[in-house]
C-alpha positions in Angstrom: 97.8 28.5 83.1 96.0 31.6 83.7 96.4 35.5 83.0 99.8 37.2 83.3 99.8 38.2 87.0 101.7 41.6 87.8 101.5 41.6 91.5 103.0 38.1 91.4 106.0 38.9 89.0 106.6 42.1 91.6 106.7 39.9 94.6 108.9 37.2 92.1 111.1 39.9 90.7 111.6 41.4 94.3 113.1 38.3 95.8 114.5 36.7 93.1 116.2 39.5 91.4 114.7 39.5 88.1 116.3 42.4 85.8 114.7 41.2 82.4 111.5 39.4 81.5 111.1 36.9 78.6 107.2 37.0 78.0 106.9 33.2 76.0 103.8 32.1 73.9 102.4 35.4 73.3 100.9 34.3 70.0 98.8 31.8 72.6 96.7 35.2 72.8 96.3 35.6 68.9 92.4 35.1 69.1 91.4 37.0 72.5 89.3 40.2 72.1 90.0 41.0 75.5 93.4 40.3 77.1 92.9 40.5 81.2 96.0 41.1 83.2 96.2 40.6 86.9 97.2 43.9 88.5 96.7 43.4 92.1 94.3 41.5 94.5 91.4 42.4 96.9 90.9 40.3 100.4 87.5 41.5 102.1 86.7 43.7 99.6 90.2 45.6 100.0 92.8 45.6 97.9 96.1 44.3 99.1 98.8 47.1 99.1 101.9 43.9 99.1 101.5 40.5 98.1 100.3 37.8 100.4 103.4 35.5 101.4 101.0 33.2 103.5 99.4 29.8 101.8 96.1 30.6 103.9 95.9 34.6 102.9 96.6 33.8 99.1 93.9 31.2 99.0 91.6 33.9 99.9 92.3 36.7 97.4 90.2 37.7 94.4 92.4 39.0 91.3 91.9 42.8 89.9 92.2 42.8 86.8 92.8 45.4 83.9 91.7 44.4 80.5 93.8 44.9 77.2 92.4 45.0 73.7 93.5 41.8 71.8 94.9 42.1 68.3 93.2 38.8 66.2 95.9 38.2 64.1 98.5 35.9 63.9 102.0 36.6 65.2 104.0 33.3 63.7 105.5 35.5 61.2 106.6 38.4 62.8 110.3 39.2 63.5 110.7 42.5 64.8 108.7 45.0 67.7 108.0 47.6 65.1 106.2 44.9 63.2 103.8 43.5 66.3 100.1 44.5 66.3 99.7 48.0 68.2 97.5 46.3 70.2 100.1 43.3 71.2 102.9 46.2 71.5 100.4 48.1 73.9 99.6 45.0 76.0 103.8 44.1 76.0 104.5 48.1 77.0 102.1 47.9 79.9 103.7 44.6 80.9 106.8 46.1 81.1 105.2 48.9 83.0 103.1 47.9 85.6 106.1 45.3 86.2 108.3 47.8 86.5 110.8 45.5 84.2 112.1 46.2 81.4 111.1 43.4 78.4 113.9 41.5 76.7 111.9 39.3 74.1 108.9 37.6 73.4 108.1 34.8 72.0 105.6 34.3 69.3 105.9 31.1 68.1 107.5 27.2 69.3 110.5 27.6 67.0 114.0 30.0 68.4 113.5 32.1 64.9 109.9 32.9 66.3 111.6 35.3 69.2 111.0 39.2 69.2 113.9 40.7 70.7 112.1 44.2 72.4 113.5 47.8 73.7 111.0 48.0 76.3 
């Protein structure tokens, strides 16, 4: 398990077809200060302008990461995007973003009730 990795989803998203991504177990994040997201990755000190698609070139990579503030509360109880932390609804908007796909819900806790559905 790691950070939410953008370049990734992009290469994912372009081959696979994603329209819509679920984000699960966001309330994982509930104690962070500092949320990093992977945004792209450097080889040689350069970053990569597409992602690797070779075993021996992705072994290689260092992650870039952009940092979001993290919101220290609980999300267990929340039901609705209006309600989320600005912080969490920052960190969800830039998601949705730097993916470049739009957000259908997010999780914040185990049980189907604990779903957010979002208009990002």
């Amino acid at each position: 398990c790691g950070w939410f990795d953008v370049f990734a989803m992009q290469h994912s998203a372009r081959i696979n077809g994603i329209e819509r991504l679920a984000i699960t177990k966001l309330d994982v994040l509930d104690g962070f200060d500092d949320i990093p997201v992977c945004v792209g990755y450097e080889l040689h000190g350069k970053r990569l302008r597409s992602f690797p698609t070779d075993v021996a070139t992705l072994e290689r990579v260092s992650p870039v990461y952009e940092h979001f503030e993290g919101w220290k509360t609980p999300l267990t109880g929340i039901t609705s995007e209006e309600t989320l932390p600005p912080a969490a609804q920052k960190y969800l908007n830039a998601l949705s973003r730097l993916t470049d796909i739009p957000l259908w819900f997010a999780s914040v806790g185990p049980r189907r009730d604990q779903t957010v559905f979002l208009s990002t």
